[in-house]
N, C-alpha and C positions, 0 to 999 in steps of 0.2 A: 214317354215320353218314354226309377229307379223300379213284383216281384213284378216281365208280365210275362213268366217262364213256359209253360207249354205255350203261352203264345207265343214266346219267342222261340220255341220248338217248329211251332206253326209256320209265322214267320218266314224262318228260313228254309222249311220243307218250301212253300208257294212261293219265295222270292227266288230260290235258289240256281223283314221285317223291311227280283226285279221287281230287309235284313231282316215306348214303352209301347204304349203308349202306346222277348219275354220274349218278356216275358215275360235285362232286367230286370225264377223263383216267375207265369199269375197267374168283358162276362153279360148282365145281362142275359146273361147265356154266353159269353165271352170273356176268355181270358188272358196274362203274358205268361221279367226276372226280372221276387225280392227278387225277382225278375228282374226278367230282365227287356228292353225297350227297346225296340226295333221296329220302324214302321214300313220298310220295304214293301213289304206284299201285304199278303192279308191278313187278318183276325180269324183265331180258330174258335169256332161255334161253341156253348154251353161246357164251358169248365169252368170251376172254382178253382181257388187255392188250396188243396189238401191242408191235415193239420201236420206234424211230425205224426209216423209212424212209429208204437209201440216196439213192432217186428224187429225191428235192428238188433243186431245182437253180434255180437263177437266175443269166440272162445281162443287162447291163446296154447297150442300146443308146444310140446317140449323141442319139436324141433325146430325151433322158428317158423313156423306159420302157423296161420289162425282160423280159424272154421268162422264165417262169416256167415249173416242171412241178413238180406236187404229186403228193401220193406216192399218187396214184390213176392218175397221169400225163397226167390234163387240162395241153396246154401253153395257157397263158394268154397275154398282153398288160398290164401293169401297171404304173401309175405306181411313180417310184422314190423317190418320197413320198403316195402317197394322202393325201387330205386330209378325202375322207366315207367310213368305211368301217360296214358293215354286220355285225355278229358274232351267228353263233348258233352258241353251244357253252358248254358246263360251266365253260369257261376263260377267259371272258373279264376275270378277275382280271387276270389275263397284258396283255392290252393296257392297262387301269386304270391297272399300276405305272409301263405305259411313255409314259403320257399319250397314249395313241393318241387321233386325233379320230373318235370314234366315235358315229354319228348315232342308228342305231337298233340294240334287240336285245330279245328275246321277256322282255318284264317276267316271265312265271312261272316262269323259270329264275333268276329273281336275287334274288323275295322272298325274304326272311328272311336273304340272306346278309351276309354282314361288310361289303359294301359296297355294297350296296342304294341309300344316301344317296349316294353317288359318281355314279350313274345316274340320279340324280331328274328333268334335263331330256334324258332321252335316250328318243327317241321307240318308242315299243313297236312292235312288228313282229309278233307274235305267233308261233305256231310249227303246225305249219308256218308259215311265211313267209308272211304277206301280200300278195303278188306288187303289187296297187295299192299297197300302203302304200312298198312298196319302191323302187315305180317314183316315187313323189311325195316320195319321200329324196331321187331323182338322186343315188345313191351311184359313188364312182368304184371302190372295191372290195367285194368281199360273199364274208365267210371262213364257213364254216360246216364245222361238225362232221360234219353227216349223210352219210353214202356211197349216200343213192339219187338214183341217175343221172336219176329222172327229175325231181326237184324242181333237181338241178343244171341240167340242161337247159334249164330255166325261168328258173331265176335268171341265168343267164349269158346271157339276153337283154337284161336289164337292167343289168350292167354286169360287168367281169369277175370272174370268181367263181372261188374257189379250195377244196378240202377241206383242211380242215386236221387233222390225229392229233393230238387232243384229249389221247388215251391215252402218247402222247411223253411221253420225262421232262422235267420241268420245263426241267432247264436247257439240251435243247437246243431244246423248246417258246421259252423265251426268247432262243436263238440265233437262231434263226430269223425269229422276227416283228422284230428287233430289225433284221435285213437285209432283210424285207420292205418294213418300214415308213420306213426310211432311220434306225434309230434304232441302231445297231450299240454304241456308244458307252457310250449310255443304256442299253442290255438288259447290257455288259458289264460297267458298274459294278455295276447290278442283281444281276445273279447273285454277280460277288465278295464284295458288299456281307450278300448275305443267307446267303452258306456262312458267313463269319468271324463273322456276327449267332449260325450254327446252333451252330459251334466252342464260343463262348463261354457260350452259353445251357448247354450241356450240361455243358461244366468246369465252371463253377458249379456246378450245378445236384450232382454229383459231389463237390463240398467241402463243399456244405452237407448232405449226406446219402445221396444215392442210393448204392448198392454195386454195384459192377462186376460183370457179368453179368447184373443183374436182369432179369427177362421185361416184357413187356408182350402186353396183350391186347384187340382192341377187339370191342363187339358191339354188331347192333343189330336189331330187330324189321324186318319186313316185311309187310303185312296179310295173310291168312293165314296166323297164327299161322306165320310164317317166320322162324326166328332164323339170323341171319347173322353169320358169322367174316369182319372184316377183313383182309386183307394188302397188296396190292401198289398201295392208293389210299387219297388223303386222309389223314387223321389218320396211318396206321399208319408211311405214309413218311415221315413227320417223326419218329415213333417211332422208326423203325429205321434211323433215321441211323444211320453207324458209328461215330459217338459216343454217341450213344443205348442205349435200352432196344432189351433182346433180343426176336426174337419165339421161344416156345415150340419144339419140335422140331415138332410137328403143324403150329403155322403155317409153320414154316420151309420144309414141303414144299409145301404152297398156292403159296410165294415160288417155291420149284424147279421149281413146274410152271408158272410166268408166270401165276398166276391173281389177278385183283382181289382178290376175293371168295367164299366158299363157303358154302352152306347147310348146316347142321349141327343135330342134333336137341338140346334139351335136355338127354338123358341122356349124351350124349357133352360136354357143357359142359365138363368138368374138363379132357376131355382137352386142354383148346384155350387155359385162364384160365392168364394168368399172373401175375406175381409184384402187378403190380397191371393192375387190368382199368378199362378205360374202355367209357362206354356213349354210343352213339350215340342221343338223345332224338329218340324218332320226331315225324313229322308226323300224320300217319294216328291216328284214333282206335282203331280194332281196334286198331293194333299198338301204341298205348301200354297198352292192357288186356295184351295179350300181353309187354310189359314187368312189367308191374304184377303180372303173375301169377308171371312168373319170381321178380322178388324177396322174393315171399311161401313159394318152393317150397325145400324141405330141401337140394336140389340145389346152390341157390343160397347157402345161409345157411351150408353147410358146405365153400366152398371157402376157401383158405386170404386170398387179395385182400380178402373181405369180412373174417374174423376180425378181418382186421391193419387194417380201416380204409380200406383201397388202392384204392377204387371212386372212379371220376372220371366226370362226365357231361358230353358237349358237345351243345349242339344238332346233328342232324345237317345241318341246312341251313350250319352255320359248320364243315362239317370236309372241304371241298371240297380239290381239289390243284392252283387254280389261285395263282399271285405273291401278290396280296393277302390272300388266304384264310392262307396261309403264313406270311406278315408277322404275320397275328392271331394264329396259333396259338402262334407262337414265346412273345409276350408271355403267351399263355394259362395255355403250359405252363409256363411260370416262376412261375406265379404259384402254378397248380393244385399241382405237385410239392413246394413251398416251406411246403407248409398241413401 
């Protein structure tokens, strides 16, 4: 629909998800963004969701800047406050919360999401990067999701440039920029602030109804008539907090094998819906027909989710897996579950 990140890298390399369900941080042999969820174009073949990277590392020298090494092990040079930074990736939610000062990033990765309006005077870069555009930011950093070395190359003439794993969990995604950006403080309330936001959401949410164990299920079109099984990005991981809803035994093994995302055919639907199923509202015309057709199909009319009423729709441009995205979903899903 909330990781499906090198897919949503994908994505917008082929659409450029004509934009989860990613990225939205994400299989089958495909994957997205804690991802991020974009279904404009297509699905990128055979990736998983990395774990975090040991490699990171940041030394602080005496003259204000820090010897840095990302988990591709480019070692850097970098203020220990950047003040123009450059982001291209599914997650830049994640800098948003942390009020990062952020100059420019590829407007088609951020249409339609929860905080579009947040970005209004932030100068587009386009994706690939702009390289002029870039250079006429005078950016002092330029974080980017993508792992080809030779667009790295380029940018890191420009000013230091670092890869960042999109596909990280969140909250050590927010450890980390929180020490990049000299914001340790701020990333650390952040995070405490939105587990105790998750804790509560879900007690609630269990007094007013839900019954322990419940399943959950998320799904969503991809243009060639491609329906995809959520797991380990976006929506499904706020799902499957340890307070949250269950994912199914089918999705559980998705989860076991570190996969975002998996392609699955409609006759196998059942085996994958659970107790109540959520649907990721494609972008893509084909693949809202290919929604449209699902819920017209017997397949569909006779699992038990729909009987009982238990069908939820999110756009999928709003079910990304970055900070901000998070924040929306919490209020979302309190809202959605409560009907």
């Amino acid at each position: 629909m909330n990781g499906f990140r090198k897919m949503m890298t994908a994505l917008c390399i082929l659409a450029l998800l004509g934009a989860l369900l990613t990225a939205c941080g994400s299989n089958s042999g495909e994957s997205s963004s804690d991802g991020g969820s974009n279904n404009k174009g297509t699905a990128q073949g055979s990736t998983t969701v990395p774990p975090a990277q040991a490699s990171d590392e940041a030394e602080e020298t005496a003259d204000g800047t820090r010897s840095y090494t990302d988990y591709k092990g480019h070692v850097i040079e970098l203020s220990t406050a950047p003040q123009r930074i450059i982001y291209a990736g599914e997650t830049i939610g994640d800098l948003i919360v942390l009020d990062a000062p952020i100059i420019g990033t590829p407007h088609n990765w951020v249409q339609g999401s929860v905080y579009v309006d947040r970005l209004k005077d932030v100068a587009d870069v386009g994706f690939p990067i702009n390289l002029e555009k870039a250079l006429e930011l005078q950016p002092d950093l330029i974080i980017t999701g993508s792992t080809e070395e030779k667009d790295y190359e380029q940018l890191s003439k420009i000013a230091p440039t670092l890869m960042f794993d999109t596909f990280a969990p969140l909250e050590d995604r927010m450890t980390l920029l929180g020490d990049l950006l000299g914001k340790k403080e701020q990333a650390a309330e952040w995070i405490a602030k939105y587990n105790a936001s998750t804790g509560e959401m879900w007690k609630e949410l269990y007094e007013k109804g839900l019954t322990p164990g419940e399943t959950a299920s998320v799904f969503t079109y991809y243009p060639g008539d491609r329906l995809f099984v959520m797991a380990a990005t976006g929506l499904s991981q706020v799902l499957y907090h340890p307070d949250g809803l269950k994912p199914t035994p089918a999705i559980q093994k998705i989860l076991d094998d570190k996969k975002g995302f998996e392609q699955i055919s409609m006759e196998t639907l059942a085996e994958y819906a659970g107790d109540r199923i959520f649907i990721l509202k494609a972008v893509d015309k084909e693949a809202q027909q290919s929604t449209d057709a699902l819920f017209q199909s017997n397949i569909w009319k006779n699992l038990p989710a729909v009987k009982n009423n238990r069908v939820y729709t999110i756009d999928i441009l709003k079910s990304n897996s970055d900070a901000a995205t998070r924040e929306w979903l919490l209020q979302e899903l309190a809202r959605m579950l409560q009907q």
